[in-house]
MIZAKE-379286 format. One line per 5 residues: number of its first residue (from 1); their letters; for each residue x, y, z of N, C-alpha, C. Coordinates in Angstrom, 2 decimals. Layout:
NUM> A> X,Y,Z,X,Y,Z,X,Y,Z | ...;
This chain:
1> XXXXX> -225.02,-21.54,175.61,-224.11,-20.59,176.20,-224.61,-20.21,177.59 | -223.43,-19.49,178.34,-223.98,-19.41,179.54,-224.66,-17.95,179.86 | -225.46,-17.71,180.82,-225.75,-16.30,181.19,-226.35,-16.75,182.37 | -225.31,-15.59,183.50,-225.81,-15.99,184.61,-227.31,-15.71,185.48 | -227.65,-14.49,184.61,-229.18,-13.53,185.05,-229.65,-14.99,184.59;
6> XXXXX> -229.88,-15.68,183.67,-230.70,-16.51,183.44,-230.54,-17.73,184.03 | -229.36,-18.17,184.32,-229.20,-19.62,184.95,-229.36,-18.98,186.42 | -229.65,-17.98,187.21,-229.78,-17.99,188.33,-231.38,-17.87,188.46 | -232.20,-17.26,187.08,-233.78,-17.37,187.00,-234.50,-18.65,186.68 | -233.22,-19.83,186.75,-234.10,-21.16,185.96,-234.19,-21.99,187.44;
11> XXXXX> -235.52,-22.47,187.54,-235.71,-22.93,188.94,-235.30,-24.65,188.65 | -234.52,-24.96,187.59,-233.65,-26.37,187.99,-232.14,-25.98,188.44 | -231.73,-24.95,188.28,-230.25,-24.36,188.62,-230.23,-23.90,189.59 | -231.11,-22.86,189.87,-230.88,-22.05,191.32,-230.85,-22.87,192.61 | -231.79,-23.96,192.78,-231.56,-24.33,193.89,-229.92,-25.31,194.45;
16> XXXXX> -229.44,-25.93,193.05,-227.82,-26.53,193.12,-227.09,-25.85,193.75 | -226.72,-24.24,193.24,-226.02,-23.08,193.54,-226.61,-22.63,194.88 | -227.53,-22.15,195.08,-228.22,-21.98,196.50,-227.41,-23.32,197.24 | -228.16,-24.14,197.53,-227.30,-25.48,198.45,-225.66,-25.27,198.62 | -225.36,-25.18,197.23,-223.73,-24.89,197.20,-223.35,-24.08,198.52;
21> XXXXX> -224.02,-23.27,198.14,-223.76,-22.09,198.55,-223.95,-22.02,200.01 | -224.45,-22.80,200.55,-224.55,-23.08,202.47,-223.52,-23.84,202.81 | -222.54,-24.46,202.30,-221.39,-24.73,203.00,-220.26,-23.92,201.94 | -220.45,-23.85,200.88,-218.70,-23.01,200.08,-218.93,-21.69,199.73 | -217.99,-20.95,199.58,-218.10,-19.65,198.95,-218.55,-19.89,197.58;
26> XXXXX> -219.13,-19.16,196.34,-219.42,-19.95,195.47,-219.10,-18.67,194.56 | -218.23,-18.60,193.60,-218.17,-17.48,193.03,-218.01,-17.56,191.04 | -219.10,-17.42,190.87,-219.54,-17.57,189.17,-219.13,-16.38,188.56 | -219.16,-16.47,187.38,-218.74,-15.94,186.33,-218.80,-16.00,184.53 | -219.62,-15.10,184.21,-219.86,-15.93,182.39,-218.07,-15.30,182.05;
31> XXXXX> -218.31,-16.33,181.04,-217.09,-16.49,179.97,-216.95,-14.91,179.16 | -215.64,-14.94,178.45,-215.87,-13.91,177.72,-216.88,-14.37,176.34 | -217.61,-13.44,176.13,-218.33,-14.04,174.95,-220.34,-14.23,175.27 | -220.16,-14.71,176.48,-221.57,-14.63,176.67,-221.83,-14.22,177.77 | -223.28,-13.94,178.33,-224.04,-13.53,179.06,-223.93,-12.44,179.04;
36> XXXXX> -223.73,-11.42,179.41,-223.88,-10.19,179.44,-222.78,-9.18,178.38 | -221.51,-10.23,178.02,-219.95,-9.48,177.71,-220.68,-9.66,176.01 | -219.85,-8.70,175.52,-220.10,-8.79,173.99,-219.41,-10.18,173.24 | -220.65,-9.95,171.83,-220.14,-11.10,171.36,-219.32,-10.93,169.80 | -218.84,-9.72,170.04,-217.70,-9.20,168.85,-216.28,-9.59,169.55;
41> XXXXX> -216.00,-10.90,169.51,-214.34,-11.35,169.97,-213.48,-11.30,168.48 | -212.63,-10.24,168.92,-211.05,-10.47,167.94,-210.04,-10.35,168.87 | -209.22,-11.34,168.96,-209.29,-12.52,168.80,-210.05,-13.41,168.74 | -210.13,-14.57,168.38,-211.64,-15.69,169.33,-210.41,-15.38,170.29 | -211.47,-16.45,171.41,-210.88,-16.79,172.95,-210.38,-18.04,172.24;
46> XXXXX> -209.24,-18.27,173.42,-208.35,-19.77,173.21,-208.63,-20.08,174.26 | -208.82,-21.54,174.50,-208.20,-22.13,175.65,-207.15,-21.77,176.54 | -206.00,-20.89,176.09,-204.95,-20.39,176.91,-206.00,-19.23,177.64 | -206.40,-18.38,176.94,-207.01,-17.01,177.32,-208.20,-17.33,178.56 | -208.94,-18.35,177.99,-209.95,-18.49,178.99,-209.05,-19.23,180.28;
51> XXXXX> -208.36,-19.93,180.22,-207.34,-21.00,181.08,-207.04,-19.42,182.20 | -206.35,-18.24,181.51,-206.04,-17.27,182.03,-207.20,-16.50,183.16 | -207.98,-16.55,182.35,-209.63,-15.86,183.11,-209.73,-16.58,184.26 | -209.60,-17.60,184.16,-210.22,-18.42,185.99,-209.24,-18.11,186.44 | -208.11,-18.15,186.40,-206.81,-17.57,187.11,-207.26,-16.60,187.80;
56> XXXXX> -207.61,-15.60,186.55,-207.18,-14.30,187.00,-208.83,-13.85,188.24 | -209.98,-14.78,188.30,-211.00,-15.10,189.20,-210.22,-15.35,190.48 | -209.84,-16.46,190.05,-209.46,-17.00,191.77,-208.42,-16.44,192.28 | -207.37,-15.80,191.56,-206.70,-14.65,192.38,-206.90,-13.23,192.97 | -208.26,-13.07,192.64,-209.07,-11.73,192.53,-209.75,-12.34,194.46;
61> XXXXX> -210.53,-13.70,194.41,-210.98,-14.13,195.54,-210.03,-14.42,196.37 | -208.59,-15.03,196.21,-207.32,-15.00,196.98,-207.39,-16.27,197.32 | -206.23,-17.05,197.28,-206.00,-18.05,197.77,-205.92,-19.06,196.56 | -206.77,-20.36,196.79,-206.94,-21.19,195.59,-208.17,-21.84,195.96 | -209.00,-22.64,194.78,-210.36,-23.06,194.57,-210.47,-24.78,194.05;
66> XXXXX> -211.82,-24.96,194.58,-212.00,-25.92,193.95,-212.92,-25.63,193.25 | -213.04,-25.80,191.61,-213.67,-25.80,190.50,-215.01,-26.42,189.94 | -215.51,-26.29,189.69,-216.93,-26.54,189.53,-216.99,-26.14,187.53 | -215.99,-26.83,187.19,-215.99,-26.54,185.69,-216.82,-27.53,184.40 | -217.69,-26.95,183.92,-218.80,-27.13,183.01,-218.48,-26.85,182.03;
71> XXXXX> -219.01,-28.06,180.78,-219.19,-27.31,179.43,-217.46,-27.28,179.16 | -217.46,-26.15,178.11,-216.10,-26.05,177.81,-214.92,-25.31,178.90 | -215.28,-25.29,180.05,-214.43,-24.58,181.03,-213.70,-25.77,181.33 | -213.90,-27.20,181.40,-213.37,-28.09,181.57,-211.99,-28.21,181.34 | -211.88,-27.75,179.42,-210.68,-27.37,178.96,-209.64,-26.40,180.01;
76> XXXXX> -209.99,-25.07,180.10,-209.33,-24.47,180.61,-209.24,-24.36,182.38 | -209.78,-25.26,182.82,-209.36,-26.04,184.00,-208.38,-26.41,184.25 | -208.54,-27.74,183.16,-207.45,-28.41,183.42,-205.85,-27.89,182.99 | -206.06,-26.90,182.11,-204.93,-26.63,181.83,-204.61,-25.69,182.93 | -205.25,-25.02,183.49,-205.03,-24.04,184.73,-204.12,-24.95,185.61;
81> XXXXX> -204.94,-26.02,185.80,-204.51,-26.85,187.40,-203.11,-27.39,186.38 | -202.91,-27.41,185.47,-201.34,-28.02,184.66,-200.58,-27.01,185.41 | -200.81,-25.60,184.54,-199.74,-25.01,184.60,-199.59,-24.14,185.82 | -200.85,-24.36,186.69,-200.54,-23.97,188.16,-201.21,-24.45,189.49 | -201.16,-25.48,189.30,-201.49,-26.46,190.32,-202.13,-25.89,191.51;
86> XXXXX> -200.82,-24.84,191.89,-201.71,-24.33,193.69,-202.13,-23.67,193.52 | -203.06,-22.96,192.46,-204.12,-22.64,192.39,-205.40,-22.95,192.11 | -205.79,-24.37,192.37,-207.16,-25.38,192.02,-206.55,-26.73,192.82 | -207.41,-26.79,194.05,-207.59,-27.63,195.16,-207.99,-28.90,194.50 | -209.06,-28.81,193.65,-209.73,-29.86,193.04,-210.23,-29.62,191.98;
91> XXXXX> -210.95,-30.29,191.33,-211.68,-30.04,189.70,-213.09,-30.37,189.82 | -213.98,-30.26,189.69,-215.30,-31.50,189.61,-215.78,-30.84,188.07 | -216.21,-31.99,187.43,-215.98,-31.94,185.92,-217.54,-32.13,185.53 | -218.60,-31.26,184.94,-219.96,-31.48,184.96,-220.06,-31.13,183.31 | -220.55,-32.41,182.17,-220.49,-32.41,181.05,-219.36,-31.31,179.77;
96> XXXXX> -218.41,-31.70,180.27,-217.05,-31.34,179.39,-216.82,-32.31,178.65 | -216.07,-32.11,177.37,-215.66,-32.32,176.49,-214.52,-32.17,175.62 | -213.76,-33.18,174.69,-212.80,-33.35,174.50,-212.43,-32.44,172.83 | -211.42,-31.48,172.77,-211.47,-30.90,171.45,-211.77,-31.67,170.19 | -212.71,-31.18,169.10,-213.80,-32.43,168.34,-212.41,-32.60,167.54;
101> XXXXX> -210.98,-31.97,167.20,-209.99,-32.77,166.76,-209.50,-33.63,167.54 | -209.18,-34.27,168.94,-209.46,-35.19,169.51,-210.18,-36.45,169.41 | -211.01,-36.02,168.91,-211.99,-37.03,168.77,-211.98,-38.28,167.49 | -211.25,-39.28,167.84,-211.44,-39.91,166.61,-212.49,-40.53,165.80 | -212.83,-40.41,164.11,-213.85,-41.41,163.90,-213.75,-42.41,164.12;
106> XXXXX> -214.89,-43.66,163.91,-214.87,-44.73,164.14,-214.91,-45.41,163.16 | -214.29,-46.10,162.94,-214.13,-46.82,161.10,-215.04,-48.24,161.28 | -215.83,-48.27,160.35,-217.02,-49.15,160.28,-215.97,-50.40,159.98 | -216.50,-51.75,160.44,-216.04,-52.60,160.51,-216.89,-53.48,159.37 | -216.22,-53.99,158.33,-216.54,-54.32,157.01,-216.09,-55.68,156.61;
């Protein structure tokens, strides 16, 4: 899970974000659920809800972004840039993953 006090104290992360950070605006954010936010969710989060959260980020910074989406933000990326395109310039996709119902087994060959 993410937490940003800590991924900004781990000296393999900080310096990525630092660099970033000399040519783009760079503006992070934990998920609902971890790093600092509680972890009593009722509802869970959906993919719609979190899809909603970066929205509701990059309209807070104004304008539109290019994404830097990790992990399971990937999901709600892409559905962001679906259902609103001019708001995500670009995507860059750093170990995301496909819902594990997605995922088909592989049937042994016999």
């Amino acid at each position: 899970m993410s937490h940003l006090d800590e991924e900004w104290a781990d000296a393999d992360q900080r310096p990525f974000y630092a660099e970033l950070g000399r040519t783009h605006t760079v503006v992070r954010f934990d998920r609902v659920g971890c790093g600092l936010s509680s972890r009593e969710l009722d509802p869970r989060p959906t993919i719609e809800a979190e899809s909603r959260q970066l929205e509701a980020v990059i309209d807070a910074v104004g304008g539109s972004a290019a994404v830097f989406a990790s992990s399971c933000c990937c999901l709600a990326a892409s559905q962001l840039a679906v259902r609103r395109a001019q708001a995500v310039e670009k995507i860059v996709y750093f170990g995301g993953y496909a819902s594990r119902n997605d995922i088909r087994t592989r049937r042994s060959s016999r």
